[in-house]
C-alpha positions in Angstrom: 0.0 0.0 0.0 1.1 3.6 -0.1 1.7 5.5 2.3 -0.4 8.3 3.3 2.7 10.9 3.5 4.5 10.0 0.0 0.8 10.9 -1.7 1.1 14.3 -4.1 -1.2 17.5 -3.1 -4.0 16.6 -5.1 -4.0 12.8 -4.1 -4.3 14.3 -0.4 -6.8 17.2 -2.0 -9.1 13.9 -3.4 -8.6 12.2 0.1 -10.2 15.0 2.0 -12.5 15.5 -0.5 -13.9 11.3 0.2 -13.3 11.8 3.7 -16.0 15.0 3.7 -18.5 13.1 0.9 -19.0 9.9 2.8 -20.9 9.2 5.8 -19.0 9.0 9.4 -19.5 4.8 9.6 -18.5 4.2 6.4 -15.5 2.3 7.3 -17.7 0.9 10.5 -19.5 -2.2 10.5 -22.2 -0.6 7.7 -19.6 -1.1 5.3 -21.2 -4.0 3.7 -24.7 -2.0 3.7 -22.9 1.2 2.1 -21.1 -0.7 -0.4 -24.7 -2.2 -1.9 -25.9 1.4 -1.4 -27.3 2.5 -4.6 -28.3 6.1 -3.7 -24.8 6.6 -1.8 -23.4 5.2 -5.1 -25.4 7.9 -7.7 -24.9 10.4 -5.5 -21.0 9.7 -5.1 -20.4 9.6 -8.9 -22.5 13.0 -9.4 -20.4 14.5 -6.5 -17.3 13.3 -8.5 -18.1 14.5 -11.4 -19.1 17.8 -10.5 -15.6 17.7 -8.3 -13.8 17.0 -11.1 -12.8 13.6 -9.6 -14.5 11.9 -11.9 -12.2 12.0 -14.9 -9.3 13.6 -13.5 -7.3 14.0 -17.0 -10.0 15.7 -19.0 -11.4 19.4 -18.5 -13.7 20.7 -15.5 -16.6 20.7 -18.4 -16.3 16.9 -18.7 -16.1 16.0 -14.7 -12.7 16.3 -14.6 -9.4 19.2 -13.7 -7.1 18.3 -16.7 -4.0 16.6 -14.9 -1.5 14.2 -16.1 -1.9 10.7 -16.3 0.3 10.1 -13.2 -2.2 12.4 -11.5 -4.8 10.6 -12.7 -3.3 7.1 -11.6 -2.5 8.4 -7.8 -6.0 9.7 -7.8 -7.6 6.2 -9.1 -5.5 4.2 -6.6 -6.4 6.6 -3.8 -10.1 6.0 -4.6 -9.7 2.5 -4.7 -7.3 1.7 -1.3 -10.0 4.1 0.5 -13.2 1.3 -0.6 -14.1 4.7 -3.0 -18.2 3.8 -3.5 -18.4 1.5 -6.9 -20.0 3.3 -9.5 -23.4 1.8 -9.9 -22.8 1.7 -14.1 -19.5 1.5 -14.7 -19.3 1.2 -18.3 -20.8 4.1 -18.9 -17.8 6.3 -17.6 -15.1 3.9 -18.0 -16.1 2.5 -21.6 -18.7 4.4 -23.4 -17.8 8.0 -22.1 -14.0 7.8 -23.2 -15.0 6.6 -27.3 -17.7 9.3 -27.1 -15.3 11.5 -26.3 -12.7 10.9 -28.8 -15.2 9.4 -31.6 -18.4 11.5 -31.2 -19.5 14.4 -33.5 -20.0 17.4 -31.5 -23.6 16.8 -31.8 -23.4 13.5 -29.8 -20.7 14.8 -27.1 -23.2 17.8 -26.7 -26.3 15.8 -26.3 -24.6 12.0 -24.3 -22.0 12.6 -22.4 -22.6 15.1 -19.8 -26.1 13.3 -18.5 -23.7 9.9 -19.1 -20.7 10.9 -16.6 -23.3 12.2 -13.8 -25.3 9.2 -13.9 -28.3 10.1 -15.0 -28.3 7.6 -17.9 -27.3 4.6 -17.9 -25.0 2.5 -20.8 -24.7 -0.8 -22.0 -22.2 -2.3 -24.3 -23.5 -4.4 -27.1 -20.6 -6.9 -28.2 -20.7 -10.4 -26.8 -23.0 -12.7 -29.2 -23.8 -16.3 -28.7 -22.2 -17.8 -31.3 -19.3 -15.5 -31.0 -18.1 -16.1 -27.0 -15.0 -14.2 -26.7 -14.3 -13.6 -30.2 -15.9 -10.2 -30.6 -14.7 -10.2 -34.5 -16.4 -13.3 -35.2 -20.2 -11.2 -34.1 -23.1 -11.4 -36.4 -25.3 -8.8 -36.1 -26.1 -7.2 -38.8 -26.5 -3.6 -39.7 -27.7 -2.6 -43.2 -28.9 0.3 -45.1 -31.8 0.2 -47.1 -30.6 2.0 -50.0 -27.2 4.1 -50.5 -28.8 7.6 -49.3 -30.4 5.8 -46.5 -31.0 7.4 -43.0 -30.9 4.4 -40.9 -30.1 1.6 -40.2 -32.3 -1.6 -40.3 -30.4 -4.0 -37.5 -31.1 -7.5 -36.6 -29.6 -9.9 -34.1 -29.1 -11.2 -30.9 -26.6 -10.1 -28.2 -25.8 -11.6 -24.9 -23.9 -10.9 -21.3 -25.1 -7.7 -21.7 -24.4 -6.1 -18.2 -27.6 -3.5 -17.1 -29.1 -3.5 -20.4 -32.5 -3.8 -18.8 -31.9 -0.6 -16.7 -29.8 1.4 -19.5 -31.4 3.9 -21.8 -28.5 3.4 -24.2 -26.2 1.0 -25.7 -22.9 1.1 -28.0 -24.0 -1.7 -30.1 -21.4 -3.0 -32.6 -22.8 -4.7 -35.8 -21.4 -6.2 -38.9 -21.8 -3.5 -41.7 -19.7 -5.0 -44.2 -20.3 -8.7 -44.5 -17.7 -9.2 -47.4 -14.8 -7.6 -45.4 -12.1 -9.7 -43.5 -12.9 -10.2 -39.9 -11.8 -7.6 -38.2 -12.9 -5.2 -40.3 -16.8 -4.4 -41.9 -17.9 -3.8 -38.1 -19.5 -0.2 -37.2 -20.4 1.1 -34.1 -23.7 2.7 -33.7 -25.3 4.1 -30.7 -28.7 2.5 -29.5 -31.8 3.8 -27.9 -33.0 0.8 -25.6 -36.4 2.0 -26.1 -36.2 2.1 -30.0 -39.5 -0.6 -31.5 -38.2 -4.1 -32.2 -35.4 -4.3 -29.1 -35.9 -7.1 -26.5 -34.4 -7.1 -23.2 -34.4 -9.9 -21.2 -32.0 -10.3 -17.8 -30.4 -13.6 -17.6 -31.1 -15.3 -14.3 -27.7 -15.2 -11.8 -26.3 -18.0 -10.0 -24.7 -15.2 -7.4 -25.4 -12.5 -5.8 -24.8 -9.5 -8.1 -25.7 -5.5 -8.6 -24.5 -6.3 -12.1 -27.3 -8.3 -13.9 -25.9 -9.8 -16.9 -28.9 -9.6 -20.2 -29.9 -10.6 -23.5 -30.9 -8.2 -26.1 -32.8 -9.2 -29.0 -32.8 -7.1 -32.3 -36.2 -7.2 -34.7 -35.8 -4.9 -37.6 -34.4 -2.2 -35.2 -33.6 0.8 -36.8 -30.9 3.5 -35.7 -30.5 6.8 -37.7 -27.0 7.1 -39.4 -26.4 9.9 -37.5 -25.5 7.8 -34.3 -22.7 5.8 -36.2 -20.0 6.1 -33.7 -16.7 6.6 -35.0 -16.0 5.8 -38.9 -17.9 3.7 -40.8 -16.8 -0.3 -40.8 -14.6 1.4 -38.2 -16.0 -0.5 -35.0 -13.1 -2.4 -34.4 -11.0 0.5 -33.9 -13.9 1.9 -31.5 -13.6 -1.0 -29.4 -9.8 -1.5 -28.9 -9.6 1.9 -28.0 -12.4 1.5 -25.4 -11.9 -1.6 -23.4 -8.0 0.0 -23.2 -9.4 2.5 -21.0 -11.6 -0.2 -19.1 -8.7 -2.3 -18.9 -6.4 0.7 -17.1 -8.7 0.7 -14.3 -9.4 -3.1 -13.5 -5.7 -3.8 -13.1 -6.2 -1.1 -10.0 -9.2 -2.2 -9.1 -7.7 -5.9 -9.0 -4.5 -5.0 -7.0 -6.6 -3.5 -4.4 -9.1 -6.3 -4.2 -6.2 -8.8 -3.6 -4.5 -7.1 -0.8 -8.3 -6.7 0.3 -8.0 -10.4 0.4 -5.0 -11.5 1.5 -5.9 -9.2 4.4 -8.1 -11.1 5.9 -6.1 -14.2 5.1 -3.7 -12.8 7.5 -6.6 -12.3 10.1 -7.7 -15.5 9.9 -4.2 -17.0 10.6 -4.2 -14.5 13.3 -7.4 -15.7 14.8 -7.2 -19.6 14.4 -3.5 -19.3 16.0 -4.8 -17.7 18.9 -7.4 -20.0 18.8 -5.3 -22.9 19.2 -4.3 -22.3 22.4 -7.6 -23.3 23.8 -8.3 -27.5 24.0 -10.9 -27.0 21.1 -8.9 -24.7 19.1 -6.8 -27.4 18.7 -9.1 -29.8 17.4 -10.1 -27.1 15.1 -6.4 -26.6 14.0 -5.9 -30.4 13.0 -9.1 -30.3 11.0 -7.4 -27.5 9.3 -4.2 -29.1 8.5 -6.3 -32.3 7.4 -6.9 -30.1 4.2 -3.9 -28.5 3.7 -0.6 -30.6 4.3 0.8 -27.7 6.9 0.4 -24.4 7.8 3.2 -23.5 6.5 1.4 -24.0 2.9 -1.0 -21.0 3.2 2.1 -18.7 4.2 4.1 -20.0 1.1 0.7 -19.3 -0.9 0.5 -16.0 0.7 3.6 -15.4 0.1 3.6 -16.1 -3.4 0.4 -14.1 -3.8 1.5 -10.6 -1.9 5.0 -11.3 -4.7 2.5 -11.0 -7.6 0.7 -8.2 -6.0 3.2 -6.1 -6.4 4.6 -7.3 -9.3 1.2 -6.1 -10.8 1.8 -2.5 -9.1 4.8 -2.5 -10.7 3.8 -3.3 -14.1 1.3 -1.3 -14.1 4.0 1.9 -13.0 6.4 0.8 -15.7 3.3 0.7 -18.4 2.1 4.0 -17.4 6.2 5.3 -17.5 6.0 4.1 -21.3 3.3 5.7 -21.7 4.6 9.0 -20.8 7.1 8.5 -22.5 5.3 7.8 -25.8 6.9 4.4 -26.0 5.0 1.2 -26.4 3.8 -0.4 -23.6 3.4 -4.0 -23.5 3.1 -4.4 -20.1 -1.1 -3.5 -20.7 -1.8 -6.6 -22.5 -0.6 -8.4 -19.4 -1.9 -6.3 -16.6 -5.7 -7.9 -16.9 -4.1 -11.2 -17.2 -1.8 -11.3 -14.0 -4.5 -9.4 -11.9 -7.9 -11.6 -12.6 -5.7 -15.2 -11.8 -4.2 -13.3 -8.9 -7.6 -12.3 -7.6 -9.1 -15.9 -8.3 -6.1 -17.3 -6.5 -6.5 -14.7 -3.1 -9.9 -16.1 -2.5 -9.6 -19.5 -3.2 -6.4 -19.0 -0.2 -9.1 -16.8 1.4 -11.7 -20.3 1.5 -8.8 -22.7 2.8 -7.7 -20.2 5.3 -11.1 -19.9 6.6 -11.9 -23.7 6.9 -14.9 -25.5 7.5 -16.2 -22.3 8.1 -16.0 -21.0 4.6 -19.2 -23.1 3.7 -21.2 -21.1 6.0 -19.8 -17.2 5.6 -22.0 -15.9 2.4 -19.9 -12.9 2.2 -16.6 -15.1 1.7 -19.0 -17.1 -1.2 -20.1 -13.6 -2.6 -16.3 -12.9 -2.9 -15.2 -16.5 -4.8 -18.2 -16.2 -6.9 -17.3 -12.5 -7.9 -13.7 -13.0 -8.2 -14.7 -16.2 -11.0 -15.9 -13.3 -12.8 -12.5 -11.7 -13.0 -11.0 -14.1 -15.9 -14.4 -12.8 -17.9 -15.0 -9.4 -17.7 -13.0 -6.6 -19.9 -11.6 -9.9 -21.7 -11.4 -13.7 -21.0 -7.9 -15.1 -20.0 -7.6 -17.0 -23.2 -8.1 -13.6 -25.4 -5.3 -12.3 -23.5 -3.1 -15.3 -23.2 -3.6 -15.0 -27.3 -3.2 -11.1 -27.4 0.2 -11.9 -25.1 1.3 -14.4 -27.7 0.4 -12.3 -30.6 1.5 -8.7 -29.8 4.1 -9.2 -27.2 6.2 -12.0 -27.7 5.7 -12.1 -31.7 4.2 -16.1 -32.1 2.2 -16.7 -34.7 -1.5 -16.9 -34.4 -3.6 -20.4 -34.1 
């Protein structure tokens, strides 16, 4: 972690800030109510934004104070060691704001992005299809014009995973445009009302608890004026790399913070079942323990082994943004996500053995294994980026 007194001006600035915005038991045993807290979470991310926290490297305008990216990075791991509320639709200003931004006609910047980074409208993002998994260049939708001087676009198809779509007014839906161009190319991104005649929405039903419902959407002859093509035309895929980069900046924070979160109360438990073992049933306890793992010794090697690849991650993520900076390449992204999701897995698996026989019966250690499964998903699977790796950064060729 780092320490309070090596933190810049405005990381300190954005501390105090928090410190005054959330309520005096946040940190207290209301902790797990607050951090399901949807109200607290709304009104957190229109606070930020109007702050200028929101976006830290873009202009006051846009919810932010136009700082550097090392700024911006102190500021993002500040929020996140300090259990920062989760804001309740985070694509929307980690995804979709960013290729609005840099993509948009003034006309669409004017009109989506303000009411999108204070939360008053919520976005999906249309990619995943079932017959396409994780291979977003293999999707099927299709998006055609009627005729040449057409002013929409007549869409049909089927999307899937979709995370909030039932409570989102809008989505970035990417479509194939271009059926006779090579994969990664004939795809456009066009921006979707959720209301528009002939969409379907239907929530998928959730093994776990979750504030993130995953949907489907159906498409029925949906039509989306030309005027909300996002980016160039057959351009989508350009759309999307650009915006699951920005995604994928912040879950590499928001991964290294949830695995020292984790190991954390690995140590505790340690703590707790060695103080435990002094007492006559404390030690039965103890051997039941070391019935599933050979020694105790093995969770401290594991923890040891995991708190190494914590900060291995902080330190690739420091030496991707100093490349950055530096307008130099930086490989080190394409491994970020893939390091920090089997990492987080890995903490709360450690977290379940630690725990014992007890793990069965502590629903907030289950809501934390279940979530963390999510990790090698979300922003990319693992096998995407074990390809990407393969691909991009050590120069093999592709299967």
């Amino acid at each position: 972690m780092t320490p309070a007194d090596t933190r810049s001006e405005v990381a300190a600035e954005f501390a105090a800030w928090l410190t005054a915005f959330l309520p005096a038991d946040y940190y207290g045993e209301r902790y797990r109510h607050y951090r399901w807290d949807l109200g607290l979470r709304r009104d957190y991310q229109r606070a930020a934004f109007e702050a200028g926290w929101l976006q830290p490297t873009w202009p006051p305008e846009h919810g932010g104070r136009s700082l550097g990216l090392r700024e911006a990075m102190e500021i993002r791991l500040e929020a996140a060691l300090r259990s920062a509320p989760k804001l309740p639709n985070i694509a929307g200003p980690n995804v979709v704001a960013p290729a609005i931004r840099q993509f948009g006609t003034p006309e669409q910047i004017d009109r989506l992005l303000v009411p999108l980074l204070r939360g008053d409208e919520w976005w999906a993002l249309g990619m995943s299809e079932p017959e396409a998994g994780s291979d977003f260049a293999g999707l099927r939708t299709r998006a055609e014009l009627d005729a040449p001087d057409s002013t929409v676009f007549r869409v049909n198809g089927h999307k899937i995973w979709t995370t909030q779509a039932h409570l989102s007014r809008w989505c970035t839906l990417y479509a194939r445009t271009d059926p006779a161009a090579p994969k990664h190319r004939g795809i456009s991104c066009l921006i979707l009302d959720l209301n528009s005649p002939g969409v379907t929405i239907t929530p998928i039903r959730m093994a776990s608890i979750s504030d993130e419902t995953f949907c489907e959407i159906f498409l029925d002859d949906v039509e989306i004026p030309v005027t909300n093509l996002l980016g160039p035309y057959h351009g989508g895929w350009q759309v999307a790399l650009s915006s699951l980069r920005h995604e994928r900046q912040m879950i590499w924070i928001m991964n290294w913070v949830e695995i020292h979160r984790g190991l954390d109360s690995i140590r505790r438990m340690r703590e707790r079942a060695c103080l435990h073992a002094n007492t006559p049933s404390g030690a039965v306890q103890m051997r039941t323990l070391a019935d599933e793992v050979t020694t105790g010794e093995d969770i401290f090697a594991e923890l040891g082994s995991l708190l190494a690849d914590a900060e291995a991650l902080r330190a690739t993520g420091y030496r991707a943004l100093h490349n950055e900076l530096a307008g130099r390449p930086a490989p080190e992204a394409d491994i970020l996500k893939l390091l920090g999701s089997v990492t987080l897995q890995r903490v709360w698996e450690l977290s379940a053995v630690a725990a014992g026989p007890d793990s069965v019966a502590d629903p907030d250690l289950l809501f934390e294994r279940q979530d963390a499964l999510a990790a090698t998903i979300y922003g990319g699977t693992s096998e995407i980026q074990r390809n990407i790796i393969g691909e991009r950064v050590l120069g093999l060729p592709k299967g």
